[in-house]
C-alpha positions, 0 to 999 in steps of 0.5 A, a space after each residue: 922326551 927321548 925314548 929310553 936308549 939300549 945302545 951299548 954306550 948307555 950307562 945308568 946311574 944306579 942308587 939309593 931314591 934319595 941320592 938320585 932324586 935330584 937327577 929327576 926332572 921336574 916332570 914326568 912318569 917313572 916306571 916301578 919294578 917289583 922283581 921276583 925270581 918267576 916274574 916282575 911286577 910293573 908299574 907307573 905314574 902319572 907325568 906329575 907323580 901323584 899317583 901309581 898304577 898297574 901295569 902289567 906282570 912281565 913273566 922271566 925268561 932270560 934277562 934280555 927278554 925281561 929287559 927288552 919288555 921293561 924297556 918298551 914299557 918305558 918308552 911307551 910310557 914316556 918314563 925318566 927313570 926307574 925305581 926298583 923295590 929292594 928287598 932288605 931283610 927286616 933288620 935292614 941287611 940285604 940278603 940274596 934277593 937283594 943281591 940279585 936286585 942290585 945285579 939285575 939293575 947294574 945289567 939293566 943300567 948297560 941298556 938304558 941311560 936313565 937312572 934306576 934308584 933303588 927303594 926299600 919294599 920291606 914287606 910290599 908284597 905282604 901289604 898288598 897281599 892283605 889288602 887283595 885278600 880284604 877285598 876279596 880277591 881269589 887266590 888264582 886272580 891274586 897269583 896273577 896281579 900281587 907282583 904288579 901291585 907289589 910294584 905299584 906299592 913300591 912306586 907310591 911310596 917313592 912319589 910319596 917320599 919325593 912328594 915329601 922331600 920336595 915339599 921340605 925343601 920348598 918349606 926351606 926356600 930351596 929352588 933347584 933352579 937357583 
């Protein structure tokens, strides 16, 4: 497996989950990205994809930094792609955090050739800031870890939903080898 490239040749496809799903191999860890305007949340899985989990809050200062360490994070973990929450408004329409989503990963997608899908995390950050509060987390330890749970969140949903799809299509007969 090949480390994640940053030569100026690189060009990530950039889309929805459900349009690149098929571009994944059948194997191996995606990286999630939950990106505020102060920090981004990190997360991973497991080669298999069950299962998401933390891995660190990568703190903005300029996009090259930001990238850099997203990228390293990514070869350490030996990643095939990257989804990256997008923040729609609750009606569906993509407002100016979504905008700034969709300008991060067309930047992103000059440094790296693997694909950057892009998932619905309406809510995220509220579900996981309830469920830290229920489990009694201080409000300066949730400041520190909501944006790497928020992106753990993401992420699980994606293996959720590609879990599900590949299920369906297994139902139906379908072989992506054929």
């Amino acid at each position: 497996m090949s480390e994640p490239s940053a030569s100026p040749a690189a060009s990530a496809p950039i889309g929805p989950l459900a349009d690149l799903a098929d571009r994944l191999p059948p194997r191996g860890s995606i990286l999630g990205l939950d990106l505020g305007t102060k920090t981004i949340g990190v997360a991973t899985c497991d080669p298999d994809r069950r299962l998401a989990t933390v891995v660190e809050t990568v703190w903005r200062t300029k996009f090259t930094a930001d990238a850099q360490r997203v990228l390293a994070l990514a070869g350490e973990r030996r990643a095939i792609a990257f989804v990256l929450g997008l923040p729609l408004n609750m009606d569906g329409t993509e407002g100016p955090r979504a905008q700034a989503t969709r300008a991060f990963a067309r930047n992103f997608a000059k440094l790296t050739s693997l694909p950057i899908a892009l998932w619905d995390e309406r809510l995220s950050t509220a579900a996981v800031e309830r469920a830290l509060i229920s489990a009694d987390v201080s409000r300066a330890k949730r400041a520190q870890v909501v944006d790497q749970h928020a992106a753990a969140f993401i992420l699980q949903g994606a293996l959720d939903f590609l879990d599900r799809r590949s299920h369906a299509e297994n139902e139906r007969g379908f072989s992506p080898e054929a």
